[in-house]
C-alpha positions as a Python dict, from the first residue, in 0.01 Angstrom:
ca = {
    (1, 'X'): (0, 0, 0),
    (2, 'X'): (-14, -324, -247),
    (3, 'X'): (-250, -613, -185),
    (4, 'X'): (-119, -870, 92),
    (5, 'X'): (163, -685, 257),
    (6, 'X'): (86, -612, 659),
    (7, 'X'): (6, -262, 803),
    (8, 'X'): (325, -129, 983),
    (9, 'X'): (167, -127, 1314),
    (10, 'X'): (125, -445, 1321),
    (11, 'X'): (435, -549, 1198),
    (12, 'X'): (555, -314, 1447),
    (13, 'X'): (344, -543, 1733),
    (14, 'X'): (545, -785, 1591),
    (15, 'X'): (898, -667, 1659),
    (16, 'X'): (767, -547, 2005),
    (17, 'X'): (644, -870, 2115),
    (18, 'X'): (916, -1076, 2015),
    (19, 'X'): (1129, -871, 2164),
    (20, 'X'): (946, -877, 2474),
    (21, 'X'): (919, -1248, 2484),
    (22, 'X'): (1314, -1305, 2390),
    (23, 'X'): (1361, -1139, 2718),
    (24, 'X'): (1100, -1290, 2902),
    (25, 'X'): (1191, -1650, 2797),
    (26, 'X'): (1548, -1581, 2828),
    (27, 'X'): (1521, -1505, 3221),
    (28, 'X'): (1313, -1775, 3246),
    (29, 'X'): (1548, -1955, 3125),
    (30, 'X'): (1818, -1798, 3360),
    (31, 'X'): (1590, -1910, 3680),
    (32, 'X'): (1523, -2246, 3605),
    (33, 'X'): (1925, -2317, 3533),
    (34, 'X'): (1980, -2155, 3858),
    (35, 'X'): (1692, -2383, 4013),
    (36, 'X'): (1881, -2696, 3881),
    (37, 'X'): (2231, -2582, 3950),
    (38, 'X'): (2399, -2456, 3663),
    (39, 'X'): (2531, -2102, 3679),
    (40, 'X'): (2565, -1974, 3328),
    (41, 'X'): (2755, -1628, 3507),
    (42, 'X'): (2931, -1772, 3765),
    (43, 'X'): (3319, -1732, 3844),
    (44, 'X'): (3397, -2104, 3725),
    (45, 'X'): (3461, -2019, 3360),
    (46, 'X'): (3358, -2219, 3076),
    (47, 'X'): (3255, -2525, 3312),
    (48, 'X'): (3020, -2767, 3195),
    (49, 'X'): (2744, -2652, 3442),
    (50, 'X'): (2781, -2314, 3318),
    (51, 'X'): (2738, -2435, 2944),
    (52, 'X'): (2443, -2607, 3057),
    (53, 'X'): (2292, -2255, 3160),
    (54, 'X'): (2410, -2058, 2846),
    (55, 'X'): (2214, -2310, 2663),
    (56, 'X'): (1886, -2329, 2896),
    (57, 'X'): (1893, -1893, 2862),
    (58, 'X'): (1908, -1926, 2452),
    (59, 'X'): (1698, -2217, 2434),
    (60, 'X'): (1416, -1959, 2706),
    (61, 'X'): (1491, -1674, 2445),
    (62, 'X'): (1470, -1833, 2108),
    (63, 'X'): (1115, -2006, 2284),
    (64, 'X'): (993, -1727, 2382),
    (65, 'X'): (1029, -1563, 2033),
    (66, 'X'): (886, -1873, 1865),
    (67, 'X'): (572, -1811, 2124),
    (68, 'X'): (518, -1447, 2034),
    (69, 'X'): (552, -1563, 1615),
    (70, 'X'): (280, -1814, 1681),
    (71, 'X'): (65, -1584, 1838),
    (72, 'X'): (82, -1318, 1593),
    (73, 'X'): (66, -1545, 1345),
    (74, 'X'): (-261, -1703, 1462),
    (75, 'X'): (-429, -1346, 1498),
    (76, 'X'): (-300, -1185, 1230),
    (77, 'X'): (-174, -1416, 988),
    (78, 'X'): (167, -1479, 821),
    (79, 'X'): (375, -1096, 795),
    (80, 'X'): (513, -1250, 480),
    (81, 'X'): (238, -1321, 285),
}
């Protein structure tokens, strides 16, 4: 293995946890455009309200990725260096 590069394992943790955290986020995100009304699978079609909650679920997922980066990144340092 060269100088630098990342054990698999924990680029494996990696993967895992921002995996785990796009999902997590992402129903978060669900719940809380439910709480404020907008129904990103309801029966209305492409309303407005159910754009609002297609964006509030990415916006949860891609967060919740960005969360589990950050914290591997502060334990383990960058995976690219």
């Amino acid at each position: 293995m060269s100088e630098g590069r990342q054990p698999t394992r924990q680029l494996l943790l990696l993967g895992v946890a921002q995996a785990v955290m796009f999902v997590v986020g992402a129903l978060l995100g669900r719940w809380l455009g439910l709480a404020l009304g907008f129904d990103a699978l309801g029966n209305g079609g492409y309303s407005n309200s159910a754009i609002a909650g297609i964006l509030l679920i990415g916006l949860g997922g891609g967060g919740g990725v960005q969360i589990a980066r950050a914290w591997y990144m502060r334990k383990y340092g960058s995976p690219r260096s």
